[in-house]
C-alpha positions as CSV (number, residue, x, y, z in Angstrom):
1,X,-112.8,-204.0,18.6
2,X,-114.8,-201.0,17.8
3,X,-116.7,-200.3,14.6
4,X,-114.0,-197.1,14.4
5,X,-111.3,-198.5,15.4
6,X,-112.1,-201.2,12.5
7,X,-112.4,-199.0,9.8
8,X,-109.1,-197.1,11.0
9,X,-107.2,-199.9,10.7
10,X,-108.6,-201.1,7.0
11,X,-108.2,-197.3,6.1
12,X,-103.8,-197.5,7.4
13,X,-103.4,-201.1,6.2
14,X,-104.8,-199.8,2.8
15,X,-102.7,-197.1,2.6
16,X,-99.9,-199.0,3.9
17,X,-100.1,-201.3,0.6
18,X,-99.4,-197.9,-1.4
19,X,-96.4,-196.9,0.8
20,X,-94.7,-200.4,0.4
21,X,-94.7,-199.6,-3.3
22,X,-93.3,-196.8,-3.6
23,X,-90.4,-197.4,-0.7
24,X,-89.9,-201.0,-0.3
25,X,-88.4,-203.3,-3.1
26,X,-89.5,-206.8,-2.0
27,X,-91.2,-209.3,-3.1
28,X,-94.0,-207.6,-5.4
29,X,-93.1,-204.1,-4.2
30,X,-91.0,-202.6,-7.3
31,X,-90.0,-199.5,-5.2
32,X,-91.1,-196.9,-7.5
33,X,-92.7,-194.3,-5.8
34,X,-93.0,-193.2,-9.7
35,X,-95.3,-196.4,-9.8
36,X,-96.6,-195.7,-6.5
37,X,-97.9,-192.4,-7.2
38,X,-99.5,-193.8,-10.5
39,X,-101.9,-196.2,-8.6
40,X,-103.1,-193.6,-6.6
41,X,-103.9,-191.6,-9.5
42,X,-106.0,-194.5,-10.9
43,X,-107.0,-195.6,-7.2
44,X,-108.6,-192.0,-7.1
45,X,-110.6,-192.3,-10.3
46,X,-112.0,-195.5,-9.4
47,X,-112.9,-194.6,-5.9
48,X,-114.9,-192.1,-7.8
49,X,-116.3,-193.9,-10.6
50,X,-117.5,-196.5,-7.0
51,X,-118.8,-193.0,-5.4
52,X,-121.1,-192.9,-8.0
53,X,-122.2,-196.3,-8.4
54,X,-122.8,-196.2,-4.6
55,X,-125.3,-193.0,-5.0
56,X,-127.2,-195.2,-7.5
57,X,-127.0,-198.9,-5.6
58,X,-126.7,-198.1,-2.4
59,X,-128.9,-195.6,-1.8
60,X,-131.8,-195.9,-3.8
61,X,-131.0,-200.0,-5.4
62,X,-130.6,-199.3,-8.9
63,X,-129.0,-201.9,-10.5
64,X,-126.5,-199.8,-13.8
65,X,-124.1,-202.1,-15.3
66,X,-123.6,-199.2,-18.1
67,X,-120.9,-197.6,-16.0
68,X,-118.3,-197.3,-19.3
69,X,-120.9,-195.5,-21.6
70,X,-121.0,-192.1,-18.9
71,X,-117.5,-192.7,-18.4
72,X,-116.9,-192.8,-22.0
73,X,-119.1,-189.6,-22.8
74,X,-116.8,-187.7,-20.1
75,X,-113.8,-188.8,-22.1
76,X,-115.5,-187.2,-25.2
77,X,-116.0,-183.5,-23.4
78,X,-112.4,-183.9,-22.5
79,X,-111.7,-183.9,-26.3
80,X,-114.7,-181.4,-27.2
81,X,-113.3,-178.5,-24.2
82,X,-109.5,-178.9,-24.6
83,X,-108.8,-179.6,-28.0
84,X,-108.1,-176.6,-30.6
85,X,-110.6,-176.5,-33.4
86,X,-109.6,-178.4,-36.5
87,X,-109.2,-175.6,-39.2
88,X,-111.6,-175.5,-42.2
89,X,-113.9,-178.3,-39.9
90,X,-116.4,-176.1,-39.7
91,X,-117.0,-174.4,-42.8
92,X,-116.7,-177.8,-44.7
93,X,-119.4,-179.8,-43.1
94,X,-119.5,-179.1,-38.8
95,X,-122.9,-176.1,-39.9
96,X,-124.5,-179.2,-41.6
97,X,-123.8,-181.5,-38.9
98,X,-125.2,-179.1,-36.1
99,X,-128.5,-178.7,-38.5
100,X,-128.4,-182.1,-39.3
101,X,-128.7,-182.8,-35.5
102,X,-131.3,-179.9,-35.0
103,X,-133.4,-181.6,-38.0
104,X,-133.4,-185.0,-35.8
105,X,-134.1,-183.2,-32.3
106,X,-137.3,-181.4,-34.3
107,X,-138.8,-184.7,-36.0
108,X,-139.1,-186.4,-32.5
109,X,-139.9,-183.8,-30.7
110,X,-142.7,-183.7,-33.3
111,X,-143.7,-187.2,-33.2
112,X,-144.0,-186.9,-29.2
113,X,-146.1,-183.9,-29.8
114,X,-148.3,-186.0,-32.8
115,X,-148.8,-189.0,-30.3
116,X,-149.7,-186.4,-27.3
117,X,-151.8,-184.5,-28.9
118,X,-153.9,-186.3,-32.0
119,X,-157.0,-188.7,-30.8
120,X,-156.1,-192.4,-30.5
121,X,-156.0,-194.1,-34.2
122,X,-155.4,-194.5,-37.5
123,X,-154.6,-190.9,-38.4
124,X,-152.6,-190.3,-35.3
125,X,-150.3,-193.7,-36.3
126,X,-150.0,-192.7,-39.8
127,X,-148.6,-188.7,-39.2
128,X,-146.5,-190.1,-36.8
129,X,-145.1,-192.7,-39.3
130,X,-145.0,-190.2,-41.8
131,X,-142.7,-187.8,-39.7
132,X,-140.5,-190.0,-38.5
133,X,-139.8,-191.2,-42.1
134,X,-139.5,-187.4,-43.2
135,X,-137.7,-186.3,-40.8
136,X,-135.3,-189.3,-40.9
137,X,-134.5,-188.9,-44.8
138,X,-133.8,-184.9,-43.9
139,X,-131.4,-185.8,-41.4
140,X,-129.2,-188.5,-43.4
141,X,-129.4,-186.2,-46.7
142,X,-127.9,-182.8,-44.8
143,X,-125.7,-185.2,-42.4
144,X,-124.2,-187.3,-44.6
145,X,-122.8,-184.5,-46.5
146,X,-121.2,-182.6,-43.6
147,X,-119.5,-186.1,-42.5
148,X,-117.8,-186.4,-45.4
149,X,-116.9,-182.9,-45.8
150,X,-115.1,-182.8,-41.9
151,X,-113.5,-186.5,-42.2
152,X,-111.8,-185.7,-45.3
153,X,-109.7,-182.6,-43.7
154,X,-106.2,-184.4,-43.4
155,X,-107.7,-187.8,-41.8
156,X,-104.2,-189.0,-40.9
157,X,-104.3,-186.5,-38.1
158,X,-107.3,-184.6,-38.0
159,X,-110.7,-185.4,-39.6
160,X,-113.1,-184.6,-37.0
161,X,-114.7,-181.2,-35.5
162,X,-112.2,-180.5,-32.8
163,X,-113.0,-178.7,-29.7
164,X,-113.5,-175.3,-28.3
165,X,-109.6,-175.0,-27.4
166,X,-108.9,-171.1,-28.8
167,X,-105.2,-171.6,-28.4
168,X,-104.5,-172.6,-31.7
169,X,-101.1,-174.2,-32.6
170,X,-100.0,-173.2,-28.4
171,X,-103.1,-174.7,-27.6
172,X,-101.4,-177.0,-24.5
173,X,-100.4,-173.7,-22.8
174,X,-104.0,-173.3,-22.1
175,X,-103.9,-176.9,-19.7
176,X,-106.7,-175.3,-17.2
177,X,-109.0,-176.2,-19.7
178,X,-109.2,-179.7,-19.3
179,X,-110.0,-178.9,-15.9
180,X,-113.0,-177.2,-17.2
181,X,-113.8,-180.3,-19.1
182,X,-114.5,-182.5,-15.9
183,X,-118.0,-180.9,-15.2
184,X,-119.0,-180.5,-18.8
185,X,-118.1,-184.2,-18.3
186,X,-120.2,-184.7,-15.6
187,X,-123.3,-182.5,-17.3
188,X,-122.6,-184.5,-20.8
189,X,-123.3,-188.3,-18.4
190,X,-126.2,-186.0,-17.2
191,X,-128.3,-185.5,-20.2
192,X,-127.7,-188.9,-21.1
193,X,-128.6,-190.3,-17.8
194,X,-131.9,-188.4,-18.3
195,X,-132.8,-189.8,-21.8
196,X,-131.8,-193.4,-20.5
197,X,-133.7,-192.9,-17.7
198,X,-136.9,-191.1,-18.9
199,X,-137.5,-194.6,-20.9
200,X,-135.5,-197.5,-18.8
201,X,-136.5,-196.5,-15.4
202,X,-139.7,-198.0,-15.2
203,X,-137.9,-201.5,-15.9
204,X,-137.4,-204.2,-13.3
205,X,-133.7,-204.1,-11.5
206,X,-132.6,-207.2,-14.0
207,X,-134.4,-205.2,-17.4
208,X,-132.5,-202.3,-16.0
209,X,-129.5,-203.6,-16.3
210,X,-129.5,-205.1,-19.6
211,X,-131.0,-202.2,-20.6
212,X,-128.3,-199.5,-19.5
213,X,-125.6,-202.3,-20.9
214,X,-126.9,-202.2,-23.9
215,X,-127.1,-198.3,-24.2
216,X,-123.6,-198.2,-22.5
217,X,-122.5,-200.3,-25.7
218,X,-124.6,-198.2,-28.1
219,X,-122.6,-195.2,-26.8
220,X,-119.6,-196.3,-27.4
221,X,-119.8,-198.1,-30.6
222,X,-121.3,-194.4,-31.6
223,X,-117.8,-193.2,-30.5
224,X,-115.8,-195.9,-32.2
225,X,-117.4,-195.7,-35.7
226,X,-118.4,-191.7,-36.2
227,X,-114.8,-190.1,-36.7
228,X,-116.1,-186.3,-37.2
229,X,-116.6,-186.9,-33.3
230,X,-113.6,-187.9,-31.8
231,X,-111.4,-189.3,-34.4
232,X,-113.0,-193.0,-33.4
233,X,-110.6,-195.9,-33.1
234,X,-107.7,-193.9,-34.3
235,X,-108.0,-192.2,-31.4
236,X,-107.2,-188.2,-30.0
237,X,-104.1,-187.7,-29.1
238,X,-102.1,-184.8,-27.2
239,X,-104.7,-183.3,-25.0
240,X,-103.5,-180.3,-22.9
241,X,-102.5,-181.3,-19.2
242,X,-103.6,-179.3,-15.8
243,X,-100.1,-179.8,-15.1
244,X,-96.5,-179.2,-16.4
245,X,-94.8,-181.2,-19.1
246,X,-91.9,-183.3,-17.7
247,X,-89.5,-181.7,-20.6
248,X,-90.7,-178.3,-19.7
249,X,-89.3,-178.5,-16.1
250,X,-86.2,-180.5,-17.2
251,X,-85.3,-177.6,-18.7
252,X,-86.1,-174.9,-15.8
253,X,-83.2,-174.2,-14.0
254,X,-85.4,-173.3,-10.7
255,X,-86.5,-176.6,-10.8
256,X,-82.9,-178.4,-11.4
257,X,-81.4,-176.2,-8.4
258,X,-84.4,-177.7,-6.3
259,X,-84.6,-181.2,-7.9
260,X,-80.9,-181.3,-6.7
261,X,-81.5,-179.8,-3.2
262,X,-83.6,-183.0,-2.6
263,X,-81.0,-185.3,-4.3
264,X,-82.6,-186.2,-7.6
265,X,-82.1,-185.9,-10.6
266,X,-84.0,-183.9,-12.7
267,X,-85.9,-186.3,-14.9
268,X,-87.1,-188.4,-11.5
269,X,-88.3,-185.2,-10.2
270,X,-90.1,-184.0,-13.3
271,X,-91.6,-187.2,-12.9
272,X,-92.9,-187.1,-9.5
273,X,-93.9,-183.3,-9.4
274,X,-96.4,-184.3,-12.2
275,X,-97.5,-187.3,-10.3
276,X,-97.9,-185.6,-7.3
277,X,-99.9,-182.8,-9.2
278,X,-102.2,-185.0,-10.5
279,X,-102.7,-186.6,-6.8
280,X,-103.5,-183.2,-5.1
281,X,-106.0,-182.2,-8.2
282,X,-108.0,-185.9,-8.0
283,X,-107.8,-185.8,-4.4
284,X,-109.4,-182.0,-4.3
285,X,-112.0,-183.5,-6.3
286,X,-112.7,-186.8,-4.8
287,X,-113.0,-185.1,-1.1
288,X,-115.6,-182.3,-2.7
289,X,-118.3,-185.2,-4.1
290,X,-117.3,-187.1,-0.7
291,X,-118.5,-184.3,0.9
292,X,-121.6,-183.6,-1.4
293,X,-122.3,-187.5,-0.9
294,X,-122.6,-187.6,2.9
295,X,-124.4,-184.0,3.2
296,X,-127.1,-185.9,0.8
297,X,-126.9,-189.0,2.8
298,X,-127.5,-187.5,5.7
299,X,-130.1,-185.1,5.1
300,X,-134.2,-185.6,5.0
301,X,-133.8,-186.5,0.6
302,X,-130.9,-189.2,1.4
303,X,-133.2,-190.8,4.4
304,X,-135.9,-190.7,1.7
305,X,-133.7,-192.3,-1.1
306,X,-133.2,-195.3,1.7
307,X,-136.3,-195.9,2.3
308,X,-137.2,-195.9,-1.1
309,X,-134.9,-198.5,-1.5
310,X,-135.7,-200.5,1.4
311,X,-139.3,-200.9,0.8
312,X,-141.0,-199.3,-2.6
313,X,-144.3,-200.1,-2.3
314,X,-144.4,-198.0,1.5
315,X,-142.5,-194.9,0.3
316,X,-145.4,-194.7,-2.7
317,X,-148.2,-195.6,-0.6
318,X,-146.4,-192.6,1.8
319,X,-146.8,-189.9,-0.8
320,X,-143.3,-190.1,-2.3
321,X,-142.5,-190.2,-6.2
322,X,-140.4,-193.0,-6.5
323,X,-139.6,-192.8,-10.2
324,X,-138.7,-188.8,-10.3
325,X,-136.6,-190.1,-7.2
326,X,-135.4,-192.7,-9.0
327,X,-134.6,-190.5,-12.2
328,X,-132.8,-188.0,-9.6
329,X,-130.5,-190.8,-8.6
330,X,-129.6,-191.9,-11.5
331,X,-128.7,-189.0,-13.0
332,X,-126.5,-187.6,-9.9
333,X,-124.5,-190.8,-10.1
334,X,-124.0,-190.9,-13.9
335,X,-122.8,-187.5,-13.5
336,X,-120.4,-188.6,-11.3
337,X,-119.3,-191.2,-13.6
338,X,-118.9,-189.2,-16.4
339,X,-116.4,-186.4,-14.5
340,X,-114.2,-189.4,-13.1
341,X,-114.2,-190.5,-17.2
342,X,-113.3,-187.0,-18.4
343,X,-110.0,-187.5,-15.1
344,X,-109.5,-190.5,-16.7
345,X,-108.8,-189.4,-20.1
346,X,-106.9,-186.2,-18.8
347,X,-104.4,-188.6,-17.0
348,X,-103.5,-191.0,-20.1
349,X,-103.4,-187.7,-22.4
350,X,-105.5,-189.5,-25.1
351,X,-109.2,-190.6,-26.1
352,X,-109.5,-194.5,-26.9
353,X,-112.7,-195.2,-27.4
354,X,-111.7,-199.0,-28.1
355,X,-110.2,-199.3,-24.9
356,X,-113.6,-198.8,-23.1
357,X,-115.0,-202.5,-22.7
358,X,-118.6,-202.3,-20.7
359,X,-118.3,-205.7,-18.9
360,X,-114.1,-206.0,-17.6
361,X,-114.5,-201.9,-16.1
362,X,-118.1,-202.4,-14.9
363,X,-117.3,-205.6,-13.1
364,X,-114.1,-204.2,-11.6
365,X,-116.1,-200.8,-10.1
366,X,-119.0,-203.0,-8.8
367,X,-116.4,-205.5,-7.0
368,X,-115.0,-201.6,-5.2
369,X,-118.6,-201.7,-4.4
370,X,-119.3,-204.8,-3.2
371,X,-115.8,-205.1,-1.3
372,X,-115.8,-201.8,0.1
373,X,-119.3,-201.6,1.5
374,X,-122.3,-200.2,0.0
375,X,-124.4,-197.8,1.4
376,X,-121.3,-196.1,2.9
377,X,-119.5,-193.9,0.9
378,X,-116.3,-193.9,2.5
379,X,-116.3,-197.6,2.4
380,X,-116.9,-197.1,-1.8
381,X,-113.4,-195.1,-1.3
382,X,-111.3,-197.8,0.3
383,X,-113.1,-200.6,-1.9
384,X,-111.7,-198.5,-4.8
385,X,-108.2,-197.8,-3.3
386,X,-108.1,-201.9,-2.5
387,X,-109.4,-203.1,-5.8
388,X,-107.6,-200.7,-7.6
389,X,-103.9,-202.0,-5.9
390,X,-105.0,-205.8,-6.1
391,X,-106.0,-205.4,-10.1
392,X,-102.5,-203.7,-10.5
393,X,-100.4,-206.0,-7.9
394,X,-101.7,-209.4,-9.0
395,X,-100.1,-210.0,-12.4
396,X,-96.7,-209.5,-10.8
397,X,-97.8,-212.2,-7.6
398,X,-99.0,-214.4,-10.5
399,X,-95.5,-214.3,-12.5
400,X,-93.7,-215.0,-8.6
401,X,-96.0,-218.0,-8.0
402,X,-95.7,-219.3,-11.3
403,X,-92.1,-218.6,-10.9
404,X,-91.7,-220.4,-7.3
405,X,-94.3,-223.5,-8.4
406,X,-92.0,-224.2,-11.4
407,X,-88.2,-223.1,-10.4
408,X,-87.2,-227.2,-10.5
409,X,-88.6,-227.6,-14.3
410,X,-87.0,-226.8,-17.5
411,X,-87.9,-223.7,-19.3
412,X,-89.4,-225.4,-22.2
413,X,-91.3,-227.8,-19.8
414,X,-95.3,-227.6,-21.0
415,X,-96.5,-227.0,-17.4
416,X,-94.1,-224.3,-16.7
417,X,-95.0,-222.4,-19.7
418,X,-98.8,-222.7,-19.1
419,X,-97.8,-221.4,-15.6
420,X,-96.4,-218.5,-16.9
421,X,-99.0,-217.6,-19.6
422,X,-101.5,-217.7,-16.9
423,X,-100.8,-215.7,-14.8
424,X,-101.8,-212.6,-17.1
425,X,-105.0,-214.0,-16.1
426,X,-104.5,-214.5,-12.6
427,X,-106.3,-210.6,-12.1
428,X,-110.2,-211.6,-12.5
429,X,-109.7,-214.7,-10.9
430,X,-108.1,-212.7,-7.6
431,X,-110.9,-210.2,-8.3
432,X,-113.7,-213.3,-8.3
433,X,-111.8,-214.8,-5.3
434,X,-111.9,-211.5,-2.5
435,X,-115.3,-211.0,-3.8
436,X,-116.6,-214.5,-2.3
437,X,-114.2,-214.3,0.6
438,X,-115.9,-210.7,1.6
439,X,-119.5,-211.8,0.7
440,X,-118.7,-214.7,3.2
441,X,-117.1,-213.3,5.9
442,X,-118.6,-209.4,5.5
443,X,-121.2,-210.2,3.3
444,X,-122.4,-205.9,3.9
445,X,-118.8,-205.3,2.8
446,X,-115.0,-204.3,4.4
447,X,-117.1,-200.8,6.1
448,X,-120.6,-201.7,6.4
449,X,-123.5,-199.1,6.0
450,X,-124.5,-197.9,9.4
């Protein structure tokens, strides 16, 4: 069998899986293509979210387990582009917030200035001390003020800044917006992927990771605990949608007349229309960075980028700058990250920052990886499409084995009931299993690089 004819076959059996859900109602199937279409919504995402890992693993071997943090920070631009500004936020402490912020940028710009610039010594250590402890004590006394002021504007449902939404009270009509919000997204996991990296980069692969874990976990703990930001654990809800409202259309008598044309009714169509609308804008978007990906693999930087990755020590002794290389890499893919985080949070219509957890998501997007093939971006696609179906398809197969291991017990027996409890759990364990069955079998994953 060819290599092509290979990865056509993965690529229909893969979709295949999808199709069965939506139009067959058998033994995990539900026959929803309601369900169907929101897989491939979240199949979509992740086969993003892999895209980007893939730009920093597979081509230049950067090990980032600090996926969540980017996508996290393109949940927050969601929240910061679409949402209408919280009235009074501003006035009352959101001036002394931005100065307070202004204050901190200026006191370490200065000490990186101080430690530049001043001879080595005593002096040099004791200004920089000095302005550090200044500049901290500025930016606590004028931010600690404008916290206060912003959370205490009706904290059940406000209490934070808001965003740059000028809709006011219609401020869903203006849905395009969070469109808009996916590259600030991606610009937002930028900047921070250029801090992180200007300091972490120099670490070896394992260093790197813990490092970008830990930041990934500073990030969000950042969002969880400072409300004026994004409402922290009680959470932005409401955020416009790119597409129509299911009780808008139910309501349109163009749409009934053609929901009934087709023979359904019109909340199933409602339904579906949104689903599919979601589909056609994630797919629009995946097929754009697939694009970008293999133009930059193929060209004279993405043979660089391998080659830095298959052997550091020539590409240097060659003339090439591995760590701006590096540093290019890293923020590209973080980039990526962050947009497929700010998709994320468009589709669930809320920011929940305590539902980002570093280690379950960063595992699951390095098994799309791993599975898929990395090094090859449109293997990183179909490891995210598989992945995706099997973390969504096992907790059913796990209630039907449970189910058919146990039919001749009683339901109170203590075996059966452990059974059943289990198999909530039987997801990482599939997830561990197809991971050593491909690392076996393909150990350079389902569509190897070429």
């Amino acid at each position: 069998m060819t290599l092509t004819m290979r990865n056509t076959l993965l690529v229909a059996f893969v979709a295949m899986l999808y199709i069965l859900e939506g139009s067959t109602t058998f033994w995990i199937f539900s026959g929803s293509w309601d369900s169907a279409l929101k897989m491939v919504c979240f199949a979509l995402i992740g086969a993003i979210m892999s895209l980007g890992v893939n730009l920093q693993w597979g081509f230049a071997g950067l090990f980032n387990i600090g996926i969540m943090g980017f996508v996290a920070l393109g949940g927050l631009a969601t929240v910061l582009v679409s949402m209408p500004t919280t009235p009074g936020a501003w006035s009352e402490g959101g001036w002394q917030i931005l100065i307070s912020l202004i204050l901190g940028a200026v006191t370490i710009v200065g000490a990186i200035f101080t430690y530049r610039w001043l001879p080595k010594g005593r002096m040099r250590n004791v200004l920089m001390v000095v302005l550090l402890i200044l500049g901290f004590m500025a930016f606590r006394a004028v931010f600690d003020g404008g916290v206060a002021g912003v959370e205490a504007i009706n904290p059940a449902a406000t209490g934070y800044l808001g965003g740059l939404n000028w809709g006011g009270e219609n401020y869903k009509d203006l849905g395009w917006l969070t469109v808009v919000a996916w590259p600030v997204g991606g610009l937002l996991a930028a900047g921070a992927a250029w801090v992180i990296g200007k300091t972490a980069l120099g670490l070896r692969s394992d260093y790197l990771a813990i490092a970008t874990l830990g930041i990934a976990e500073i990030i969000i703990a950042v969002m969880k605990n400072e409300d004026w930001l994004g409402r922290g654990v009680k959470n932005v809800v409401g955020l416009p949608r790119p597409v129509p409202y299911e009780a808008d259309l139910q309501v349109d008598p163009s749409f009934i007349e053609r929901a009934a044309s087709l023979g359904l009714d019109p909340v199933t169509a409602s339904t579906l229309y949104t689903k599919v609308g979601y589909v056609v804008l994630f797919t629009i978007v995946l097929l754009i960075l697939l694009w970008l990906a293999e133009r930059a693999l193929k060209s004279p930087w993405g043979r660089m980028m391998r080659a830095i990755r298959d052997n550091e020590v020539a590409a240097e002794a060659m003339g090439k700058n591995v760590t701006a290389r590096h540093l290019q890499i890293f923020i590209l893919g973080s980039a990526i990250c962050g947009i497929a985080g700010a998709m994320m949070t468009t589709l669930d219509g809320q920011l929940t920052p305590g539902t980002y957890q570093p280690l379950r998501f960063t595992f699951l997007i390095w098994v799309m990886v791993i599975v898929g093939g990395s090094g090859n971006n449109f293997g990183s696609v179909l490891g995210g499409f598989l992945i995706w179906w099997l973390w969504v398809m096992v907790e059913p197969l796990g209630h039907w084995i449970a189910e058919i291991t146990t039919s001749g017990l009683s339901p109170d027996n203590w075996f059966r009931i452990s059974m059943q409890d289990a198999a909530a759990h039987f997801r990482l364990f599939t997830m561990g299993l197809v991971l050593l069955i491909v690392l076996r079998f393909s150990p350079r994953g389902l569509m190897p690089e070429r």
